[in-house]
N, C-alpha and C positions, 0 to 999 in steps of 0.2 A: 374376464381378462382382456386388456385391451391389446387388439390384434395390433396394432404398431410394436409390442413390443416382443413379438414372435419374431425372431429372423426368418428370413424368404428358406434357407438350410431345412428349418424344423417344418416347412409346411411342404418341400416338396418330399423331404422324407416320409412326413402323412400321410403325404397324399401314393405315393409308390407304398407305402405297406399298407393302409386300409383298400388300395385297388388290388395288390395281389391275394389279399383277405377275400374281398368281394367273389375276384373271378375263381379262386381254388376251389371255393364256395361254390359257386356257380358250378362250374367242372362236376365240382363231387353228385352236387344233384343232378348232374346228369348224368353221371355212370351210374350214379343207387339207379335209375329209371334202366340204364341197359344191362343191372344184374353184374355188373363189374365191381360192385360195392353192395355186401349185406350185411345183416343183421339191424341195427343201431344205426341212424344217423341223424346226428340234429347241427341245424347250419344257424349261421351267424349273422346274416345277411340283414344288414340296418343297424348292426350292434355295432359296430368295424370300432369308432372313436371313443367307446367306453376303454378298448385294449392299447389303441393309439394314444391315447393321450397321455396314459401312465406311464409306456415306453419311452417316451421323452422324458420321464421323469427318475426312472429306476436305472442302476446302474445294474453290469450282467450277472455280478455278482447277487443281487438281489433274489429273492426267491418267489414263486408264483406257484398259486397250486389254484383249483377251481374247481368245476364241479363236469359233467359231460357233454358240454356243448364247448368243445376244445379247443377246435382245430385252429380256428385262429390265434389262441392264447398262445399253443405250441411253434404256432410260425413264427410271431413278433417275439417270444422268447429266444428265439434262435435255433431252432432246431429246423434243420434244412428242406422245406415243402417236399422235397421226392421222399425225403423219411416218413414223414405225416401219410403221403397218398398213401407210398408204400404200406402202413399201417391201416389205414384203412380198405386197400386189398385184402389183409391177414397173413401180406408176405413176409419173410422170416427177415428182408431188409428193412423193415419197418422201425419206429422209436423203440418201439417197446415187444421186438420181434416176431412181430404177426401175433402174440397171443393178447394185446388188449383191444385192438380195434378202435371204431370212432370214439366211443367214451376213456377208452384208458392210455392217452396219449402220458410220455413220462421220457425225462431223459435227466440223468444226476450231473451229466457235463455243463446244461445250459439252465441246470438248477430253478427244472419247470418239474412239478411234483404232480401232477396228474391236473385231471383226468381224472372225475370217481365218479360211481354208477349210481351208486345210495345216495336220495336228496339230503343234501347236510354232512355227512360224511365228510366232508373236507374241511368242516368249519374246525374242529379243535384239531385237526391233524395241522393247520395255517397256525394255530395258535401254539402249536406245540416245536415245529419249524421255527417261530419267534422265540419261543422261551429258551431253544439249543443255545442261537443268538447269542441272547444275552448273557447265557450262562456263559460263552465265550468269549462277551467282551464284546462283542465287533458291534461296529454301527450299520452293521445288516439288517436288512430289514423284509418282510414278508407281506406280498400281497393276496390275500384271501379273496377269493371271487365266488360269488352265490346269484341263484336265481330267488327271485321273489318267495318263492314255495318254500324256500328251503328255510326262510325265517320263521315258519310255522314248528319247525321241530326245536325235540327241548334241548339237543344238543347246542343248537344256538343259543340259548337263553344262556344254558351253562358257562359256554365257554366265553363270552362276553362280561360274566361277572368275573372270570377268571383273569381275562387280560386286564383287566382293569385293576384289578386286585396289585396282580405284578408287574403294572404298566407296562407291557409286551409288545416289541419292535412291531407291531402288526397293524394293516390296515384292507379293513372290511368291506369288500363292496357287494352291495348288493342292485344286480343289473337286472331291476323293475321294466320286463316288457310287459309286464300289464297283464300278466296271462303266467298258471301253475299249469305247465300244461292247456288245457282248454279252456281254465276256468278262471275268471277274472279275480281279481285281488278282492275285488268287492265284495265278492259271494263267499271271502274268506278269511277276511280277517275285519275286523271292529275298527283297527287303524291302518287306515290305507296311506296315510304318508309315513311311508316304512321307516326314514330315518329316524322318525318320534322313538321306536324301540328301545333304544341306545340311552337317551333320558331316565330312565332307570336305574343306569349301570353306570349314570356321572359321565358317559363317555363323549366327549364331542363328535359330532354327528353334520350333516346338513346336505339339502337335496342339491342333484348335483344336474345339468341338463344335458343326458346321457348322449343327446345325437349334437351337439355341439364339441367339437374336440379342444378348443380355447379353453373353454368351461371344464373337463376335464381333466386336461392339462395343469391348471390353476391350484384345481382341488385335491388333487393331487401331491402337488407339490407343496401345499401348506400338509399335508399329512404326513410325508415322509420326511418334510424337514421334523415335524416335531416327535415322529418314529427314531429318528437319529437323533434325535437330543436326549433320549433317554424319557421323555415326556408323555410314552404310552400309545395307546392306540387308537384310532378316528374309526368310525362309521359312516360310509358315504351312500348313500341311494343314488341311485344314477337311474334316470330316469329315459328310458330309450326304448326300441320298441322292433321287434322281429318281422319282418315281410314276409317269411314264409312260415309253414304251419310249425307247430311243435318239436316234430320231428319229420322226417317223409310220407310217415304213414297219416300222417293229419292232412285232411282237408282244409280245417282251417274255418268251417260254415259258421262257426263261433262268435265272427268278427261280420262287420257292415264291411260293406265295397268302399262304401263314404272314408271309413275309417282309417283304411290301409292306405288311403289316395290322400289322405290329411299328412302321415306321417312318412310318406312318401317324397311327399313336395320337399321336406324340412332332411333329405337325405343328406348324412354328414360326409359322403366321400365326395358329391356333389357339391356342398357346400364348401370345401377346401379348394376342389376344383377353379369354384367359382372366387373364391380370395386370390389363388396364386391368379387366374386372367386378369382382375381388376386392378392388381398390383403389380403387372405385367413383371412376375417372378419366374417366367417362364416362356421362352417362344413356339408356337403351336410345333416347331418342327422336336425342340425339347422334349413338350409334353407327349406327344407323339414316339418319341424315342423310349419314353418310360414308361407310357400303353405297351410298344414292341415288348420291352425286357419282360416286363411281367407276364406276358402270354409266352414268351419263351420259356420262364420257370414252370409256369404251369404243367406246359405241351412236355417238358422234360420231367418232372416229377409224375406225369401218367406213363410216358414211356419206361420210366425204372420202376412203376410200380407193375408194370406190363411184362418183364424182360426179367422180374424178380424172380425166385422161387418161394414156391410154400413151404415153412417148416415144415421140418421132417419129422414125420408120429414119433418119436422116440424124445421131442423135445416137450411131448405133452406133461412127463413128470418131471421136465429142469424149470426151476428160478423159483418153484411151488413155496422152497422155503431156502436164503441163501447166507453165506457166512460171509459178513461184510466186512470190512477196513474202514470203512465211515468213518470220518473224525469224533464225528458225535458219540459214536458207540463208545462204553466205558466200560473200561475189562475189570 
């Protein structure tokens, strides 16, 4: 996509949500290291414009559901970073109050649907999100979010012949860092350009360059136009690549030094950076002022995840199973 035809608006908006992505990021890995944050945690850190780019293209009403590497999904969805920390404290002011933690981010207001722990598990629950949709008429539309691994289970095969079947508001992405876990795409599957999968199922497909947000952006916006025309569902591989390990507990010895310092150089919050200086959309004292904000959301969402309370044991058997109003439900 050619960057002239981005207004200077959508790139410093970018560029302020893939920075407060980065440094919350940042933050969180470093309270998981002082025991302020446990169980689960897996960061996002080099992914930032696989999420940014589709937020320029989705409107709030749109839906987002993903897989357990969240926490950014959850903040550019709109759910307010002190609620996310707070969450991943396990305090009761949390998204999803204190009882999901880093993987089970959710909030039905800003019509972000998790957060799920099971690889794949989100894939037909996205397709099923689209099919309410449709059943309702609207040109709403749902963005599914997966890791590489999670194309290996058969819940994805299924439900991809299924959207297809009922051409389903729904668009697929699968955000290829390269790595199930530890283990390279290579040592796991026979086709490693993952978009080819989709070939099968009729459905258009095509790789997408995950650490570029222009490119994201782009691809995007040809999927959800043709998601709102009624035209069905895209497959997008997005091709981008995580700096740190798996999750906290990974090392990471998996990967070459060489390797990480390849995809490092090509960093896409760096790379907006460097568009908005060149097109001088911004004066250092500007950009400077939107470094300040976003260290002040952050320093504010550890202090309310700090000053929060822990549920109270009595809420350990509430929400288990709950009697909803949901428009979707049908009596």
């Amino acid at each position: 996509m050619a960057k002239n035809k981005i207004s200077k608006e959508t790139y410093l908006n970018w560029y302020e949500s893939m920075l407060l992505m980065r440094k919350f990021e940042e933050k969180a890995g470093q309270l998981y290291g002082m025991q302020k944050i446990k169980g689960f945690c897996h960061l996002y850190i080099g992914q930032e414009a696989v999420v940014a780019g589709a937020m320029s293209v989705l409107r709030p009403e749109d839906a987002m559901i993903t897989a357990y590497r969240d926490h950014a999904h959850a903040i550019a969805k709109g759910i307010p970073p002190k609620e996310v920390m707070a969450e991943l404290y396990g305090k009761e002011t949390g998204c999803s109050k204190g009882k999901g933690g880093s993987m089970h981010m959710f909030s039905h207001k800003h019509r972000f649907f998790g957060g799920h722990g099971i690889v794949g598990g989100q894939i037909p629950l996205g397709a099923g999100i689209a099919f309410a949709e449709k059943y309702r008429g609207s040109d709403l539309v749902c963005v599914c979010y997966m890791g590489d691994g999670a194309v290996r289970q058969g819940a994805f095969h299924e439900t991809m012949n299924m959207a297809m079947l009922w051409k389903l508001p729904v668009i697929f992405v699968v955000e290829n860092n390269n790595y199930a876990m530890g283990t390279s795409v290579a040592r796991t599957s026979n086709v490693h350009e993952l978009y080819k999968l989709a070939l099968a199922y009729d459905m258009p497909s095509k790789p997408v360059d995950g650490m570029v947000v222009e490119d994201v952006h782009a691809a995007m916006q040809e999927a959800v136009d043709r998601a709102r025309k009624g035209d069905g569902p895209t497959f997008l591989e997005m091709n981008t690549y995580r700096y740190k390990g798996h999750s906290m507990s990974d090392p990471a010895k998996y990967r070459t030094k060489e390797e990480v310092e390849h995809y490092k150089a090509l960093d896409p919050v760096e790379n907006v950076l460097n568009t908005i200086i060149k097109n001088k959309y911004a004066t250092t004292e500007e950009l400077e002022a939107i470094n300040n904000k976003v260290k002040a959301i952050v320093d504010e969402a550890v202090q309310f995840a700090e000053d929060s309370k822990y549920p109270d044991p009595s809420e350990l058997y509430k929400d288990v199973y709950v009697q909803s109003d949901y428009p979707y439900i049908i009596d």
